[in-house]
N, C-alpha and C positions, 0 to 999 in steps of 0.2 A: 342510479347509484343509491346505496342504503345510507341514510345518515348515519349507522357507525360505519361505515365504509368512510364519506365524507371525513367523520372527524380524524379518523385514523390518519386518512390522508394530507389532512393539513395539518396535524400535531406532528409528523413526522417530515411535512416539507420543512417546518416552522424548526425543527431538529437541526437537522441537515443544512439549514442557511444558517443557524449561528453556532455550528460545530466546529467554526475553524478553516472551513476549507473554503479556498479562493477562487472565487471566479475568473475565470480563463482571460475576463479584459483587464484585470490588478494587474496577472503575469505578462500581459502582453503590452501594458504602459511601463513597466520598467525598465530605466536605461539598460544599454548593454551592460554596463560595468556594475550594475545590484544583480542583472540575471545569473550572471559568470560567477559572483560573492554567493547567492544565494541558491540559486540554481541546478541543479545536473541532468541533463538531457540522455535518460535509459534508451538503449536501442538493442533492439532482438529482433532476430529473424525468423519467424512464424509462418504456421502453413497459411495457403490460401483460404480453405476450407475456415480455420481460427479466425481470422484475419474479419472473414466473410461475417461469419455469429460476433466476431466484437462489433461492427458499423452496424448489424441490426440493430444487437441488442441495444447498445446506446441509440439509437434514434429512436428505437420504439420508449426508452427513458426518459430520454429528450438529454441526456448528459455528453458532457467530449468524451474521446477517448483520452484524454490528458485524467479527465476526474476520476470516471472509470478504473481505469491502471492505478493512478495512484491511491484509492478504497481501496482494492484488492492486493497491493502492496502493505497498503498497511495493516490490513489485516492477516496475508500470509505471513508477514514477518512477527507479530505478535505472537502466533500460533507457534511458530517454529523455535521464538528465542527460549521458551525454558527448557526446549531438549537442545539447542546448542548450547545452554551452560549447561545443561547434564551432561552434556560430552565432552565439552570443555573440564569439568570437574573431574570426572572418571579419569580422563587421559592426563590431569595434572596429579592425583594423586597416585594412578599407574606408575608413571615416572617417580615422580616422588620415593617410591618403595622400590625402584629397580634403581637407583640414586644409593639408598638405604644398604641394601643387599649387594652393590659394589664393595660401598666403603667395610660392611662388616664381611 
């Protein structure tokens, strides 16, 4: 390995353990009654094939699939929120003007 290879990769584990995100034994010391407050358990049914490339790929990361899913949670929903208020906007102002064009 290249020492910028090295450094890269310890400035970015060094990232990623104080970005926030919990290690899988914080969530799994928590009483039932903080899991349920703070918690919500996503479940979807995926091909075999998906299923198969999620457990490699996390193992060859060395990450759960709890961490995994929820990265990629957060950043498709980042990605997505400013065209859901762009559609959200368009379709309130839509209305808005078919509202307009009743009353006149």
């Amino acid at each position: 390995m290249k020492f910028d290879d090295l450094i890269q990769y310890k400035a970015l584990h060094r990232q990623y353990t104080i970005s926030g995100a919990l290690p899988d034994m914080i969530y799994e010391g928590l009483p039932a009654e903080d899991k349920k407050k703070h918690l919500r358990n996503v479940c979807a049914l995926i091909s075999v094939d998906l299923f198969d490339q999620l457990e490699h790929t996390c193992a060859i990361l060395e990450i759960t699939k709890r961490q995994f899913i929820e990265a990629a949670l957060v950043e498709c929903l980042a990605k997505a929120s400013p065209k859901v208020t762009e559609t959200e906007e368009a379709f309130a102002d839509a209305y808005a003007a078919a509202q307009q064009e009743e009353v006149a």
